[in-house]
N, C-alpha and C positions, 0 to 999 in steps of 0.2 A: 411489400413487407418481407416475401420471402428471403431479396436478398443481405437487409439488415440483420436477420439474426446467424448472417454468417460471424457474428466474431462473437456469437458466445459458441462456433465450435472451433475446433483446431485450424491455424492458419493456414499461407500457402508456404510459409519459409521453413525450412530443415533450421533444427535448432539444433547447441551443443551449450551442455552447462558444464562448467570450469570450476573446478573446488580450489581455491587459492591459500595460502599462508602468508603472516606477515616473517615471510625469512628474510636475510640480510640479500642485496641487492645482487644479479647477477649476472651476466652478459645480456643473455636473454629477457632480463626484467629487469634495469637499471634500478628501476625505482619500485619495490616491492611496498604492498598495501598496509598503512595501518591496522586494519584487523582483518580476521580471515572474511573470506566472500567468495560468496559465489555469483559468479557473471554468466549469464543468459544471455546469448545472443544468436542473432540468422549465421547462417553459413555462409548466404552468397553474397557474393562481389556489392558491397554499396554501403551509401551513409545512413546509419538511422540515430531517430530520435534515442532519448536514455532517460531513463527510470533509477532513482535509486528509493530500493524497497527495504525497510526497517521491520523488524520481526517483532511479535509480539512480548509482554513478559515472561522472562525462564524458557522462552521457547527457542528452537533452532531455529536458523535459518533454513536447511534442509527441508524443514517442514513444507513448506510452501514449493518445492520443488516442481511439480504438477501447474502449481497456478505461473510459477513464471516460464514456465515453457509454456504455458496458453499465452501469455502475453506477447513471447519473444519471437512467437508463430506467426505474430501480426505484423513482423519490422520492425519489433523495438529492441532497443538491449536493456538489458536490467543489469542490477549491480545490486547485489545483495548481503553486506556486511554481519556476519557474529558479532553485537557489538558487546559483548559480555556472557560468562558461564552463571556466574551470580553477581546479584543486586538486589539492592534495599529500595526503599521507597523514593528514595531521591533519583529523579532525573537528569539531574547535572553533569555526571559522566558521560553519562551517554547521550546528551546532545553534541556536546563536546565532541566525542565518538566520532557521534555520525557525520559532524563537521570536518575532521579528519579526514573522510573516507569521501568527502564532496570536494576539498580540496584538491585528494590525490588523483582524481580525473585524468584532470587535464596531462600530466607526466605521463599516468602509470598505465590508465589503461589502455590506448594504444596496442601496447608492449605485450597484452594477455588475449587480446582478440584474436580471430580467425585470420588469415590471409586474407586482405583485402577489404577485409569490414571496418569499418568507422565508427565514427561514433560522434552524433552533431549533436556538442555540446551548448550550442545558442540555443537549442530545442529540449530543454532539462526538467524533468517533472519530480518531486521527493513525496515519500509514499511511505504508507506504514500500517499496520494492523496492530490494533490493539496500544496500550501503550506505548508501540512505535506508531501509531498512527498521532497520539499525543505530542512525541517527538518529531512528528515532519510538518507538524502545526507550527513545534518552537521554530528549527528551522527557519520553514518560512514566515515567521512573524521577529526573525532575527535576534533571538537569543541568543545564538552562535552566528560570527559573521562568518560568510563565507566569499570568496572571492566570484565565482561564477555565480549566476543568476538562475532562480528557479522561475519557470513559464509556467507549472501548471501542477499543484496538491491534487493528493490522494490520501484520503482515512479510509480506511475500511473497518472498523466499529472502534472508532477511538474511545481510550476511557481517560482522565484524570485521573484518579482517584478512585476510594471505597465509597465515596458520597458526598454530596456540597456540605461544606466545610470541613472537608477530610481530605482534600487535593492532596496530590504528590507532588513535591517541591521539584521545580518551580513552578506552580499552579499556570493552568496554561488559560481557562474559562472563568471570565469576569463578571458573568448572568447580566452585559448589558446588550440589550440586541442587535446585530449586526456591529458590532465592537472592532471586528478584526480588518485593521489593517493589512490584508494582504500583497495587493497589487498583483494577483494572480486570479487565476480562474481555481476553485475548489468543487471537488467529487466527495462528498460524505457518503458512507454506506454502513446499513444498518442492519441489523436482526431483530426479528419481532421475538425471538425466545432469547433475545440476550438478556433480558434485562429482568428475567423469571429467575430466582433462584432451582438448582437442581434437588437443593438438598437442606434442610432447616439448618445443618450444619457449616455449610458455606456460604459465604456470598454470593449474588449474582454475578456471573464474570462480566458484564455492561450496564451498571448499577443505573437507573434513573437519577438523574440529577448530575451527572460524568458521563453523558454518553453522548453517542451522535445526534441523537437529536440536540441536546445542548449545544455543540460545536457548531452543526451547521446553523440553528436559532443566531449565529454571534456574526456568520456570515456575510459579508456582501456582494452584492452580485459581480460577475457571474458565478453564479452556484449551482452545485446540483443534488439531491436528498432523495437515496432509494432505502426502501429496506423490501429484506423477503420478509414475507408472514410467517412462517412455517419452520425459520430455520434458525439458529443457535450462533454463539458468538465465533467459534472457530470451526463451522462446517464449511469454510476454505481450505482448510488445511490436508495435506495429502491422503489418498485414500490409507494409508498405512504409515504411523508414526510410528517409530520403537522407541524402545527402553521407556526408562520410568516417567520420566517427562512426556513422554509420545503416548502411553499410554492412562495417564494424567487427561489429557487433552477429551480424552471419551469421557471419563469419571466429573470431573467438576463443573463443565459448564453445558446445561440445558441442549438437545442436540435436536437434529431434522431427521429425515428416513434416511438420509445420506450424506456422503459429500460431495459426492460429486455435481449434481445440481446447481449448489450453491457456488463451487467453485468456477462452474460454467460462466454462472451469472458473473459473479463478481470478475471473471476476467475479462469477460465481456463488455461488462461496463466499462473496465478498466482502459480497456484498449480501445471503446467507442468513447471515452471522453479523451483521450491523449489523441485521437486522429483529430479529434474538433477540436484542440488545444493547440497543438505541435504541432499539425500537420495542416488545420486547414480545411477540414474535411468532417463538415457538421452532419450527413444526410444519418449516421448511427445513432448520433446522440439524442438528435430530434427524435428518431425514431421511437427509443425507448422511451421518451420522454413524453411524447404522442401518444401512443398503444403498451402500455405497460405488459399488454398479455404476449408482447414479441420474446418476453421474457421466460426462460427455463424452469422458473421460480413463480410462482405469485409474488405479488406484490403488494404492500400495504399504502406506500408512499410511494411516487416518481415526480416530485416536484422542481421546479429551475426558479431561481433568480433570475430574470433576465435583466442586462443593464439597462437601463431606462424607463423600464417598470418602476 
């Protein structure tokens, strides 16, 4: 067991993250990005698997900076789009967006990677926290088409909506169970203090009736459903967010003793279900899925679909 809970620590790859802009095209990037991004990726010489991670509401992408160098420690690259400064309740742009920024793959990014890195695009997994985890439900349930093929979803505490029948257009959760057509394998991940309000005055930031447990309830197999017990809807998020939105992130939603924990975990997860996805290489996820306590975190849930169950 000891060597399974090597991917909730830091990998064996040297990472380098890339803050990118959509500027006009240039020797060096022919084909510059529809929104800005930031790209995570290994250093050394080889092909890896690819992630694109969606941010949650009003939030940077920046945010997450920590967790995708936990991830891109392991062999992956990520690909992390700003896909908006402000937005309403309507999700329709920024599926769109995010469709955008899964088309420009194949051209663009190439052209922004390290010497010699790659980037195997038949091995593609779309990801997202929070209402970006919403949006890589649409995604992959084809709301936006996209030219390349996803192998493998990531939620990490998806929301809908304020509450069933308050969805955010385009409602993504149809309350019938196991509903979704995916044709991929899905990781749902949860917080047992999401779904608590902080404060009489706000909402919960992962309301019961819009959350992960709803999403993955819609699931069909293969699936997978963790939450921590202990910890809050954005205790992934870097140990130090600034400005007023970063510090937004402490004040409204329900929190754990830390972040860092939680971040462990969830990268952990993250990278032990993309190796039994993409790669091929089941022995992490079982693991976690086995012995829940190989986890950083408690756990309330570690439950799989398995197909043919």
């Amino acid at each position: 067991m000891s060597d399974a809970r090597q991917v909730f620590e830091h990998g064996e790859h040297n990472v380098r993250l890339l803050s990118l802009e959509p500027k006009a095209a240039t020797g060096s990037s022919p084909s510059p990005p529809p929104k800005p991004l930031i790209v995570a990726s290994p250093t050394e010489e080889g092909e890896y698997p690819t992630l694109v991670f969606l941010h949650g509401y009003l939030l940077y992408n920046s945010f997450y900076s920590q967790l995708l160098h936990h991830v891109a420690s392991h062999g992956f690259i990520i690909v992390a789009p700003q896909l908006y400064s402000v937005a309403g309740p309507d999700c329709g742009a920024e599926i769109q967006s995010a469709a955008a920024v899964v088309e420009w793959l194949a051209d663009g990014l190439i052209h922004v990677l390290p010497e010699h890195v790659r980037s195997d695009l038949s091995k593609l997994a779309i990801g997202g926290h929070s209402r970006g985890g919403k949006v890589a439900f649409a995604l992959a349930l084809g709301h936006a088409k996209t030219t390349l093929e996803f192998s493998a979803l990531i939620a990490v505490g998806p929301v809908d909506g304020m509450e069933k029948g308050k969805q955010t257009r385009p409602p993504i959760l149809t309350y019938v169970p196991h509903s979704f057509d995916l044709k991929m394998a899905a990781l749902v991940i949860g917080s047992g203090l999401g779904e608590l309000k902080k404060s009489p005055l706000f909402p919960a930031c992962a309301p019961k009736g819009v959350n992960h447990q709803d999403f993955f309830d819609e699931c069909r197999p293969p699936a997978y459903h963790f939450v921590a017990k202990e910890y809050g809807h954005q205790d992934m998020l870097d140990d130090e967010t600034s400005g007023v939105r970063g510090k937004a992130t402490y004040c409204l939603c329900k929190k754990g003793p830390s972040r860092k924990p939680m971040r462990a975990f969830v990268g952990g997860a993250m990278v032990a279900f993309m190796k039994s996805y993409l790669e091929g290489d089941t022995q992490f996820l079982t693991a976690i899925v086995d012995d829940p306590q190989i986890s950083p975190v408690e756990l309330s849930t570690a439950t799989s679909l398995e197909l043919g169950n």
